[in-house]
C-alpha positions as CSV (number, residue, x, y, z in Angstrom):
1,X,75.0,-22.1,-9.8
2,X,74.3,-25.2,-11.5
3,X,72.0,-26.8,-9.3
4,X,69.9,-28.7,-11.5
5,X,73.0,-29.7,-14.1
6,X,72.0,-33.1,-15.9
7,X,68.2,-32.6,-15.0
8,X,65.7,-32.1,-17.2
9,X,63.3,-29.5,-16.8
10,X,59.4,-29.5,-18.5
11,X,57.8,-26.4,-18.2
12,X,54.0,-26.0,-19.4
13,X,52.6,-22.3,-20.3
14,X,56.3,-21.4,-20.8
15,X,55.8,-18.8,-23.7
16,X,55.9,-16.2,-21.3
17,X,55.4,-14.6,-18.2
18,X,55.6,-16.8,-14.4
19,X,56.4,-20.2,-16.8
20,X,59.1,-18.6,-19.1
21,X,60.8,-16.9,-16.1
22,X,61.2,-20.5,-14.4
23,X,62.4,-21.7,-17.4
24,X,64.9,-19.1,-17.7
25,X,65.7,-20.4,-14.1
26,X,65.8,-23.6,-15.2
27,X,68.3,-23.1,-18.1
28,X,70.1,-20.8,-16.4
29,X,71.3,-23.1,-13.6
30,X,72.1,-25.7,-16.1
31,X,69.4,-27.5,-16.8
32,X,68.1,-29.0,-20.1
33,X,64.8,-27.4,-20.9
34,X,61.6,-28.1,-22.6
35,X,59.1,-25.8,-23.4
36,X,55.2,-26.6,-23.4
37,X,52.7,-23.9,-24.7
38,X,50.8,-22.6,-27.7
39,X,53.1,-19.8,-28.7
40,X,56.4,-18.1,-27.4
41,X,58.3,-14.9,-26.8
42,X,61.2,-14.8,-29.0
43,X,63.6,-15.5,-26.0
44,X,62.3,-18.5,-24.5
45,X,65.3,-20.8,-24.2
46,X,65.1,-24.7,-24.8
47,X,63.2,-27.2,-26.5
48,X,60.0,-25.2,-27.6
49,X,56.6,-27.4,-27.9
50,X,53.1,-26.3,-29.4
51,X,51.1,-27.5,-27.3
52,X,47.5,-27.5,-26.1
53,X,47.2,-28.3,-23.0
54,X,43.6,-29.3,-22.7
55,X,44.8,-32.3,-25.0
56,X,45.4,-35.5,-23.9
57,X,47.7,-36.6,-26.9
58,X,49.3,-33.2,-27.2
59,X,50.3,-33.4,-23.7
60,X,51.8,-37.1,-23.8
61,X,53.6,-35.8,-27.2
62,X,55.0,-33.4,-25.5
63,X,56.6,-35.2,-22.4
64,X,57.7,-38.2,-24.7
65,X,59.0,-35.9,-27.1
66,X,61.2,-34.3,-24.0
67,X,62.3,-37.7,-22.8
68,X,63.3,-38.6,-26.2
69,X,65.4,-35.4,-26.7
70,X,67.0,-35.5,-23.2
71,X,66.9,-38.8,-22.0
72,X,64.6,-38.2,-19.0
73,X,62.4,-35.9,-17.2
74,X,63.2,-34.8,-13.5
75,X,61.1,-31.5,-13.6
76,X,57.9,-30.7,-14.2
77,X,56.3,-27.1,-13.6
78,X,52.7,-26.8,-14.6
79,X,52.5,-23.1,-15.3
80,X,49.5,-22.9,-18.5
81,X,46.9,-20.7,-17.6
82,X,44.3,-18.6,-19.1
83,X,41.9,-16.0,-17.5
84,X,37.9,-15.4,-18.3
85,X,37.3,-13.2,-15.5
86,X,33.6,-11.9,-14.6
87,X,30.9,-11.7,-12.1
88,X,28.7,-15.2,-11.2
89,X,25.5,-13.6,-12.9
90,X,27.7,-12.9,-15.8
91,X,30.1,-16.0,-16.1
92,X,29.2,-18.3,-19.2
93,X,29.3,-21.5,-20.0
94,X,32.5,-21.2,-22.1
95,X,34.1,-18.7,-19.6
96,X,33.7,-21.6,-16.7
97,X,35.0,-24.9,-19.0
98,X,37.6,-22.8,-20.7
99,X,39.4,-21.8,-17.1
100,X,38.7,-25.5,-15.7
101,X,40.1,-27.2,-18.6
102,X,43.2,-25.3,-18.8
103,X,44.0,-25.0,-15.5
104,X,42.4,-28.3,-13.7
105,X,42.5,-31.2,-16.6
106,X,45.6,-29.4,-18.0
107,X,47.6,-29.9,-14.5
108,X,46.2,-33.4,-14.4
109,X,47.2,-34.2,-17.8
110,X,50.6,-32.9,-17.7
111,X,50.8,-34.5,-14.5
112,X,49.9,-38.2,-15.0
113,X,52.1,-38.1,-18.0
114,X,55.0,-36.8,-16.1
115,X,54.5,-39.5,-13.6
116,X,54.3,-42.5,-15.9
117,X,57.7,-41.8,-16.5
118,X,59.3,-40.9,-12.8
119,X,57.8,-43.5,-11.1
120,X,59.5,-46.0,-13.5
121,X,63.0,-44.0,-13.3
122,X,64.0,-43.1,-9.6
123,X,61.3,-39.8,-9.1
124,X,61.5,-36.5,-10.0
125,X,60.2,-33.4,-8.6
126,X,56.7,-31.4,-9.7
127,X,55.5,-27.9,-8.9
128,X,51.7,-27.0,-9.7
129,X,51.3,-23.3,-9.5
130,X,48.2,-21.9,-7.8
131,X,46.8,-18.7,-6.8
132,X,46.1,-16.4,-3.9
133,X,42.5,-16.0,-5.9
134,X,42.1,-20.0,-4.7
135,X,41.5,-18.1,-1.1
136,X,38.4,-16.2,-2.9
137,X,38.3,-13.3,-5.3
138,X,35.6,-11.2,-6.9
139,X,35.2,-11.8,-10.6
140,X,37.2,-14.8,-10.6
141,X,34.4,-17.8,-9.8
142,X,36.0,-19.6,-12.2
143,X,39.9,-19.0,-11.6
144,X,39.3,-19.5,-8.0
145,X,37.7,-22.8,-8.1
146,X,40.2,-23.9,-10.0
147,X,43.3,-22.9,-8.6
148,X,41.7,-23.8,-5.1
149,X,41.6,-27.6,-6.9
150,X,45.2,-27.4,-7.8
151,X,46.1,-27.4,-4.1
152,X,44.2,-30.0,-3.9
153,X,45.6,-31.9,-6.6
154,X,49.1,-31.0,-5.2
155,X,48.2,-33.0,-1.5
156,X,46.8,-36.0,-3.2
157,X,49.4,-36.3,-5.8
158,X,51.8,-35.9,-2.8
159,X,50.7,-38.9,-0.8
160,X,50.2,-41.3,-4.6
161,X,53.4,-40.5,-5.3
162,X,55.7,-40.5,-2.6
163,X,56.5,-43.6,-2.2
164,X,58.2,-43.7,-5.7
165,X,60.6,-40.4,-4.9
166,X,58.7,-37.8,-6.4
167,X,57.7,-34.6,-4.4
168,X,55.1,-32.6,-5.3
169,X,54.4,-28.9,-4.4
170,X,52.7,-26.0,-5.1
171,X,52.7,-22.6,-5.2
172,X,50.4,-19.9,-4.8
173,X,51.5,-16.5,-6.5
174,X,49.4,-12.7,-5.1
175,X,50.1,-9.9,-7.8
176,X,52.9,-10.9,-10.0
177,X,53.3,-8.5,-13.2
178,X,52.6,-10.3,-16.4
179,X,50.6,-10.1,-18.8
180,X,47.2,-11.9,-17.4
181,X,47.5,-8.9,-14.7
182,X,47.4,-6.3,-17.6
183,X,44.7,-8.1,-18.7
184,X,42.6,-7.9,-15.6
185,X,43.9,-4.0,-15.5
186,X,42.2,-3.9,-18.8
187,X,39.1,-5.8,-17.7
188,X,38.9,-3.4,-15.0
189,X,39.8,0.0,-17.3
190,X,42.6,0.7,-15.6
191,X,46.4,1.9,-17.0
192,X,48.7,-1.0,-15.6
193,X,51.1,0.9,-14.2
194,X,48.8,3.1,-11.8
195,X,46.9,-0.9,-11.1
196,X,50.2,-1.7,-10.4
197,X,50.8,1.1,-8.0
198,X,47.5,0.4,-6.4
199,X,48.2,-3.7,-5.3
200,X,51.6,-2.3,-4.4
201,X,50.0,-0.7,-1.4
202,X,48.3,-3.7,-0.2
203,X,51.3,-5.8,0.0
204,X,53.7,-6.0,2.9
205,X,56.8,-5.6,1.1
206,X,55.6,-2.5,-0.7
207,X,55.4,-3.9,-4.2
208,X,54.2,-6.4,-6.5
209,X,55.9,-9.5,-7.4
210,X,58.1,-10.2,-11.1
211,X,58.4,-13.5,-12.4
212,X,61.6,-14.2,-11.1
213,X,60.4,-14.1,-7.7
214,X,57.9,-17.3,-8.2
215,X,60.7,-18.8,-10.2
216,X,63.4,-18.6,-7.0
217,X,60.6,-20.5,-5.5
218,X,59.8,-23.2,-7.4
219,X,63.4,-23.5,-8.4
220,X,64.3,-24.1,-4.7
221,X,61.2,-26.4,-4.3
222,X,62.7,-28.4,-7.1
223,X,66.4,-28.6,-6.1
224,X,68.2,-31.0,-3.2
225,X,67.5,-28.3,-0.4
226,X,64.3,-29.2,-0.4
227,X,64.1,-33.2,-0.8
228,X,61.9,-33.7,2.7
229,X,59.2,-31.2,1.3
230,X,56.5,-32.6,-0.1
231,X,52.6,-31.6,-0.5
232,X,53.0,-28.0,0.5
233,X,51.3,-25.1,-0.5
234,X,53.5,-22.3,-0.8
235,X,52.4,-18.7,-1.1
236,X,54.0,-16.1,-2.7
237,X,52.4,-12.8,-2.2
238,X,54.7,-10.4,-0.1
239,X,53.8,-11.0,3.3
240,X,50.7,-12.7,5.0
């Protein structure tokens, strides 16, 4: 398929895991690619970018530096995150800013930056990934609070920027198998495989989620099949 031929894809966190998989997507249905993180698995496809995304002029470098290569941004996937999981009485102050900025001021930088540029060239499409954590879950004050904004972000930046063609979505992956769930596995003391085996029984479907099956999603979110939808909150967790 080449549903997205002549677009131009941005993809934050997209040195591995959820991020590199869309990218993959991406590339794969013949997009032009950009990749936005601090380091990267050998087969990440694309333009790769160091970036931080907790930096305001990294962030801008990073979607100029896209537009200049390509000639244009139509894409934007906001996929960086990081994990410092723990209990409240626990949490410190580094653990809490370190989540927050990442997730919450790197989606809004990445974001405004993105827009500066589709709102002066016909629209685009953005997809801010959340989590089922943003519904609550132990350990994770900090990654919940966050990813509960980024819905949040994902309606207001809905209702800004629709009126210049851009739709914005989000999605909200359960247990996807990457490598911040082996690191909660080994948070936890637990082999992955047998955590695995265990959130497998709690999901409909019988298993956890790959990569790929978040990237189907936001591809679709991103492509002409879904131009009415706009400020939605898509979960992705094998059933309800």
């Amino acid at each position: 398929m080449t549903r997205f031929e002549d677009k131009v894809a941005l993809v934050t966190g997209a040195g591995r895991g959820i991020g590199k998989a869309t990218l993959r997507r991406f590339a794969s249905e013949g997009a032009k690619v950009a990749a936005a993180d601090l380091a990267f698995d050998e087969d990440v496809p694309g333009l790769q970018i160091e970036t931080d995304v907790t930096s305001r002029e990294q962030v801008e470098a990073a979607v100029a530096r896209t537009v200049e290569e390509f000639g244009g941004l139509d894409v934007l996937v906001t996929s960086a995150g990081i994990i410092r999981d723990n209990l409240v009485h626990k949490l410190t102050d580094d653990d809490w800013e370190a989540v927050i900025a990442t997730h919450l001021r790197g989606t809004f930088l990445a974001t405004q930056a993105a827009q500066a540029h589709m709102t002066q060239h016909g629209g685009g499409k953005m997809v801010l990934i959340s989590s089922t954590s943003a519904l609550g879950n132990r350990g994770q004050l900090n990654y919940s609070a966050a990813k509960a904004g980024i819905q949040a972000m994902t309606k207001t930046l809905a209702i800004e920027l629709g009126r210049f063609g851009i739709n914005v979505n989000c999605v909200a992956p359960g247990f996807i198998s990457t490598a911040m769930t082996r690191q909660t596995a080994e948070r936890l003391g637990v082999e992955f495989e047998a955590f695995k085996e265990f959130g497998a029984k709690e999901v409909p479907l019988g298993r956890v989620g790959e990569p790929e099956d978040v990237a189907g999603v936001i591809a679709f979110l991103c492509s002409d099949d879904a131009a009415y939808v706009s400020g939605q909150v898509i979960y992705i967790r094998g059933g309800p």
